[in-house]
C-alpha positions as CSV (number, residue, x, y, z in Angstrom):
1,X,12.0,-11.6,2.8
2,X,13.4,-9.3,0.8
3,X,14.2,-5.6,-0.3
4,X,13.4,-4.1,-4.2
5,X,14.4,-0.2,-4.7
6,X,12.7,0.9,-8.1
7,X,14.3,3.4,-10.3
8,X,11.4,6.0,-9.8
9,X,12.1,6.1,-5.9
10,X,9.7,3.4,-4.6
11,X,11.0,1.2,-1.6
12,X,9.7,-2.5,-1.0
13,X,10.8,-4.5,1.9
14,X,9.1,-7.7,2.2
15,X,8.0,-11.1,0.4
16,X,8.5,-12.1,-3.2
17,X,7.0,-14.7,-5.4
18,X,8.1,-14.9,-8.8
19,X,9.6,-11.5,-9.2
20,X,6.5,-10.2,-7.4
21,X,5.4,-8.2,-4.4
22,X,3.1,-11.2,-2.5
23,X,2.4,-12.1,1.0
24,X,3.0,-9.2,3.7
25,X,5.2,-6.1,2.7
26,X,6.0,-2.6,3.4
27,X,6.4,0.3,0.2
28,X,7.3,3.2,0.4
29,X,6.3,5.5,-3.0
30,X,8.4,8.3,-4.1
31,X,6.0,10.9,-2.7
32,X,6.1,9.6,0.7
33,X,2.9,7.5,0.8
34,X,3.6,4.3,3.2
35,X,1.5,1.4,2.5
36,X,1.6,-1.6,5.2
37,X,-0.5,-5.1,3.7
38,X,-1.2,-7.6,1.7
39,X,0.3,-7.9,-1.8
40,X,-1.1,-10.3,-4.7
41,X,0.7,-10.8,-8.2
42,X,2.8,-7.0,-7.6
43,X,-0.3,-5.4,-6.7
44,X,-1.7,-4.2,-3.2
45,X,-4.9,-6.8,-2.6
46,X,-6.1,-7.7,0.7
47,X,-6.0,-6.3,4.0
48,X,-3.6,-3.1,5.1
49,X,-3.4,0.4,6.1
50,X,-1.9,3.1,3.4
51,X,-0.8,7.0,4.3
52,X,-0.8,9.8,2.5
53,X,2.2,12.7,2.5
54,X,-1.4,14.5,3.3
55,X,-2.3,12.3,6.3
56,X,-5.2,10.6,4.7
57,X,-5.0,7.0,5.8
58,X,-7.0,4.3,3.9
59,X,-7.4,1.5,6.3
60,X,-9.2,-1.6,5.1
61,X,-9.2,-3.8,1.7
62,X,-7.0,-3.1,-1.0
63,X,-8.1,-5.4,-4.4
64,X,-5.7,-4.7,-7.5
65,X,-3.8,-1.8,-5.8
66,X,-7.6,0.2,-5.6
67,X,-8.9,0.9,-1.8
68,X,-12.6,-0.4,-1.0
69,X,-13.7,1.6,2.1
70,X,-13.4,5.2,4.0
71,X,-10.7,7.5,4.2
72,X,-10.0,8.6,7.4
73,X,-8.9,11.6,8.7
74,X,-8.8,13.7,11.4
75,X,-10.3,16.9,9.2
76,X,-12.9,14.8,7.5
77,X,-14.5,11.1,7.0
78,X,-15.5,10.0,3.1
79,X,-16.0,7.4,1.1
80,X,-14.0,6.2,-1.9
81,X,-15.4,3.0,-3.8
């Protein structure tokens, strides 16, 4: 376990492998966005839950840092493949 704080702002608390995010980890982007999950090679993969600064949440599977599955919200349901 272990705790990376980028230049641009980003907070990572969690496991490394190699220099890279991997295994279960929290970051924290410069805009406020909170992602909870799975990391693979640096990159979100797997299952966790990210939050928008604009309270969209995008719970489900992450595979190379894209999200595979609905948004929700509590204004509004859609999909983003």
């Amino acid at each position: 376990m272990g705790h990376y704080k980028k230049a641009n702002g980003d907070n990572y608390i969690g496991m490394f492998v190699n220099g890279l995010y991997e295994g279960k980890g929290q970051l924290t982007h410069s805009d406020s966005s909170i992602y909870n999950g799975n990391f693979k090679g640096g990159l979100k993969n797997g299952e966790g839950l990210l939050m928008n600064a604009n309270g969209d949440k995008f719970e489900g599977f992450f595979r190379n840092d894209v999200y595979i599955g609905n948004i929700v919200n509590t204004n509004k349901a859609s999909s983003h493949d």
